[in-house]
C-alpha positions in Angstrom: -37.6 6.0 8.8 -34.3 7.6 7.8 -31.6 8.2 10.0 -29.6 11.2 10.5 -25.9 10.8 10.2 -24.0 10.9 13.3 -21.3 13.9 13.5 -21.0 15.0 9.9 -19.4 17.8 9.2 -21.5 19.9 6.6 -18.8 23.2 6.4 -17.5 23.4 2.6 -15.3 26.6 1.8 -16.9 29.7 0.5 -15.3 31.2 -3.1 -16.8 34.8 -4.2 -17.7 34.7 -8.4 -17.0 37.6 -10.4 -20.6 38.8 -9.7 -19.8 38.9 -5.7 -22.1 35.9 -5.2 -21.0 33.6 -2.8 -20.7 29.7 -3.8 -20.2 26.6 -1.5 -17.3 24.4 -2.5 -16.4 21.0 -1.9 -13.0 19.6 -0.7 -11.8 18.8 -3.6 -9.4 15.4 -3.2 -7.4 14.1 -5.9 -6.6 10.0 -6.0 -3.5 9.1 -3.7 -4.3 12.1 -1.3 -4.3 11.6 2.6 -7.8 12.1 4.3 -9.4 12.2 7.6 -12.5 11.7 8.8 -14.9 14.0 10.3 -17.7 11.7 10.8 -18.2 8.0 12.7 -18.2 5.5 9.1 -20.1 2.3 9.8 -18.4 -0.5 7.8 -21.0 -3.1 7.2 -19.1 -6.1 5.5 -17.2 -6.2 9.0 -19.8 -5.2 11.4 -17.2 -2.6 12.8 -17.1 1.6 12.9 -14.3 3.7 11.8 -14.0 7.0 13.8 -13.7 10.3 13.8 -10.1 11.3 12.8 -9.3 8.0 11.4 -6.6 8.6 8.1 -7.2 6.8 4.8 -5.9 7.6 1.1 -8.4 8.2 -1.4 -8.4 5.9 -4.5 -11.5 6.8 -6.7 -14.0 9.7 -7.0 -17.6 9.0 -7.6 -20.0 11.5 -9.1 -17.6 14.5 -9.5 -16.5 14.6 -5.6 -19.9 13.9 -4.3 -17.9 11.0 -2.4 -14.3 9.1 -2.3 -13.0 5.5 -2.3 -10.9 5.8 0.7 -8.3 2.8 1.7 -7.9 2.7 5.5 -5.1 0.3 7.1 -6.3 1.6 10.9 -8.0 1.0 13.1 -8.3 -1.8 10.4 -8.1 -2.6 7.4 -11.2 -1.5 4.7 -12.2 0.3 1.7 -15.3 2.4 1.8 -17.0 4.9 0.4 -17.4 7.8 1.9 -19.7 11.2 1.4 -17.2 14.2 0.8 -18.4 16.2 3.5 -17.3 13.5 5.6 -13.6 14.1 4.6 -10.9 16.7 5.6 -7.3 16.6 4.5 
């Protein structure tokens, strides 16, 4: 059975083409930026949740953006990955 994620954020910014089509963008975050987050993150090694709002600095990029390394120090201290739409600046 697979589980819907709690609170996630799916708005992404709109950019017109030369054409007038409309694409979807990701955030796009570079390594050492401050994020937030905009969805509950379960963190498994320590059986605890990081919520909503919660600030962390991206340190890696998987898959072109698709999701971030993200360092947080509170409400404790982690790394996780996290999906982009999960992320705000």
């Amino acid at each position: 059975m697979r589980r819907k994620p709690a609170l996630v954020n799916t708005q992404m910014d709109e950019i017109r083409t030369s054409s007038g089509a409309v694409k979807a963008v990701r955030p796009a975050f570079k390594e050492l930026d401050d994020v937030a987050l905009t969805a509950r993150v379960c963190v498994r090694a320590v059986d605890r949740e990081l919520p909503v709002g919660s600030r962390g600095t991206v340190v890696g990029n998987w898959r072109g953006g698709d999701a971030f390394e993200v360092e947080f120090a509170k409400p404790f201290e982690c790394l996780v990955t996290v999906r982009a739409d999960c992320l705000a600046a």
